[in-house]
N, C-alpha and C positions, 0 to 999 in steps of 0.2 A: 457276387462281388468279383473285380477282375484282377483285383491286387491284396490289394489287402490285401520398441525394442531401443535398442540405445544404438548410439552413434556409431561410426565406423572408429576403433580404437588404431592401428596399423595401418594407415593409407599402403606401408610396401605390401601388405599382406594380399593385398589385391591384385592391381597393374592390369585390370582388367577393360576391354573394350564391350562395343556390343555383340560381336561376334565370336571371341574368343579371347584367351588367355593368352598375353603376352612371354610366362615363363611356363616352362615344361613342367607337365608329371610324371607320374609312374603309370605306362602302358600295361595293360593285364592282355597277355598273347593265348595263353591256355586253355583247354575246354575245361577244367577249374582251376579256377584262378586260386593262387593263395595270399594270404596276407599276415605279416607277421605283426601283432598288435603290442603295445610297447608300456609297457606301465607309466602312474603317473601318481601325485599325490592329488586329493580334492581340490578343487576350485571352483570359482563364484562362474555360472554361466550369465554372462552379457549379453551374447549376439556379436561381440566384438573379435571373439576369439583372441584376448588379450594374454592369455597364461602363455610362459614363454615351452610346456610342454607340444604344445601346436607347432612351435616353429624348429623343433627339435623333428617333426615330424614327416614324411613325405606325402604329398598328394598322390593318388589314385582316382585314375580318368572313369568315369561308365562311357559304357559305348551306346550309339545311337540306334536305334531298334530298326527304323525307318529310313531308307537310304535319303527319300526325298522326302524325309521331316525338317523341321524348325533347325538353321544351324548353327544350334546351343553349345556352347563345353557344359559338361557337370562333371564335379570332381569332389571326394570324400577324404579324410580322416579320420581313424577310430584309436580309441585308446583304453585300459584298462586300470582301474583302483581300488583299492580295497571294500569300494562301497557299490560299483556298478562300472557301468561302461559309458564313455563319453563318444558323442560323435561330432563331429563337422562337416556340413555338408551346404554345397555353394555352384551353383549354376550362373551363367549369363543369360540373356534374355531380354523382349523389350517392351512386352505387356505384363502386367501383374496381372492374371486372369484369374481372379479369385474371388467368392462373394459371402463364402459362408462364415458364419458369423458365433459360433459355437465347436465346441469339443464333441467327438463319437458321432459328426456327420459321418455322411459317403466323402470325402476329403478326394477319393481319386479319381472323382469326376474333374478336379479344380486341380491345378498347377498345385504338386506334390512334390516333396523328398520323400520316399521309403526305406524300411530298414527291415530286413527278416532274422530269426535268430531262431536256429535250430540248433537245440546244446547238447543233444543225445540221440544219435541216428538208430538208438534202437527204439526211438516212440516216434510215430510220427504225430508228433506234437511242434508247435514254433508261437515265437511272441512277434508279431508284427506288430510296427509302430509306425505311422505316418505324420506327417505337420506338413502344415502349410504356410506360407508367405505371409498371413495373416496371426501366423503363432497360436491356430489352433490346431489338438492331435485326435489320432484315433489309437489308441494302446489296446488291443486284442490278445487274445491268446488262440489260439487257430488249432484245432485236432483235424487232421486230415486224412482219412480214411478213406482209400483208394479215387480220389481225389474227389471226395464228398466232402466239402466245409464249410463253417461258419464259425467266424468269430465271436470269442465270450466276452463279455467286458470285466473288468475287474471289479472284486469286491474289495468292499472297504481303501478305496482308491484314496488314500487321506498321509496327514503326517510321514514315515520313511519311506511310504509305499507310494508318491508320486514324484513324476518325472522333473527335472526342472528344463526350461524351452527359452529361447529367445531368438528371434529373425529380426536381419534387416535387411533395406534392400538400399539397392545404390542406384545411383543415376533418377533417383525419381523418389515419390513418397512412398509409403506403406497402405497405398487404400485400392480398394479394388477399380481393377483397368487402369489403373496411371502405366503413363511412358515410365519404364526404366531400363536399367543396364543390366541386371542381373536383381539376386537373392539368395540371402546365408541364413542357415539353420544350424546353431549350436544345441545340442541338446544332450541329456544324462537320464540314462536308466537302470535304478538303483537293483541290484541284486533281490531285492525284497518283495520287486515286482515280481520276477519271472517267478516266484514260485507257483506249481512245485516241479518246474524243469529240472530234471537229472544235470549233472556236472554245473552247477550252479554257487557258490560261485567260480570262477576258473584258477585253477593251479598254475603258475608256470609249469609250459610246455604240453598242457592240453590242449585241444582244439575241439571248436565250434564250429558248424556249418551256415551260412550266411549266405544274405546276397541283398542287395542297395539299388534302389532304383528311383527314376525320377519320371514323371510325369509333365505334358506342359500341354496347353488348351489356346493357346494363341490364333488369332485370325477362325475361330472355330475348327480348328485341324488337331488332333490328337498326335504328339512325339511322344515317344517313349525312351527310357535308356534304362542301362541293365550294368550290373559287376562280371554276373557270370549267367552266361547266354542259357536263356529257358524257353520253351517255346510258346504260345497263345499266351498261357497262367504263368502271372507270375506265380502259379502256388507251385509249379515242379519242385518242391523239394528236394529231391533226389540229384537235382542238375546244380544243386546252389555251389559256391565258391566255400575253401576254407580259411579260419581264422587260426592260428595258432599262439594262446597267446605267451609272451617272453617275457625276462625280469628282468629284461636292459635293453 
């Protein structure tokens, strides 16, 4: 393995073209990058990114792997709550390349968001979570010993212990290979998941290791983009970005 919805609520939330992003983000210049993550109280995930802790929040750009890839923006937000961690995650683009039709495919063969989470740099352990445009995921837990891995899937994947997900896309419909403008991935992964990851769930002013990635399959050519630059795998652990998270 190489990595491992409802309406648009906000039209300002957007301002987006086929090519890019009309308002600026937040640049990551660092060979790691950090990010400070901002608490928040529960909310309902839409796909709309409606909760007004989002717009309290600043974007963060991935950069593009591939000089002469697809040229996409993707950009993220992540937040933390007493019950897990929320993310947001939104690229432009203008095929939907996506066919699978099910949860715990290969997903990164097919137009991806990804999320890595490593909570305790003294195991090398991490939870990778992937979705697709289609609003299906892949939630693993990854042991990676000396960069031999495979992901586990969860047990008892049910009641507090699963994610909640919802994608929309703009400029086009939701079904594989339509014309559109881009694609957003709101999505929550409950502390109950990650167990039994060390620092789980997070204190203010502890930090996680991380790293956010996006995939895209358009015209049959493979883009990639990254938080914090790894080389081949995305599985370098050791290269990932930090989270620190804060109670304001």
């Amino acid at each position: 393995m190489r990595c491992a919805a409802s309406l648009i609520g906000l039209i300002a939330l957007w301002l987006m073209t086929p090519t890019g992003y009309s308002v600026g983000v937040h640049a990551q210049d660092e060979e790691r990058p950090r990010l400070s993550v901002k608490p928040t109280g529960d909310f309902e995930i839409t796909g709309a990114a409606e909760d007004a802790s989002w717009q309290k929040t600043e974007w963060t750009v991935l950069r593009r792997r591939q000089a002469d890839g697809h040229p996409y923006d993707t950009r993220f937000k992540m937040l933390h709550s007493p019950t897990g961690v929320y993310f947001l995650m939104e690229g432009t683009d203008r095929k939907l390349t996506a066919s699978m039709n099910d949860d715990f495919l290969d997903l990164w063969n097919e137009d991806v968001f990804e999320v890595f989470l490593w909570t305790d740099e003294r195991y090398p352990m991490y939870f990778e979570y992937e979705i697709s445009p289609l609003n299906h995921e892949l939630p693993i837990m990854v042991p990676n010993f000396g960069g031999q891995f495979l992901g586990w899937r969860p047990w008892h994947y049910e009641r507090d212990r699963l994610t909640q997900k919802a994608t929309i896309t703009m400029g086009g419909p939701k079904t594989p290979n339509a014309s559109i403008q881009g694609w957003r991935a709101e999505f929550f992964i409950p502390y109950t998941l990650l167990k039994p990851l060390q620092n789980v769930p997070p204190a203010p002013g502890m930090r996680w290791r991380a790293n956010f990635y996006r995939m895209d399959y358009d015209e049959g050519k493979r883009t990639q983009w990254e938080w914090a630059r790894v080389g081949e795998s995305f599985h370098q652990y050791e290269k990932f970005g930090e989270l620190l998270f804060v109670d304001r």
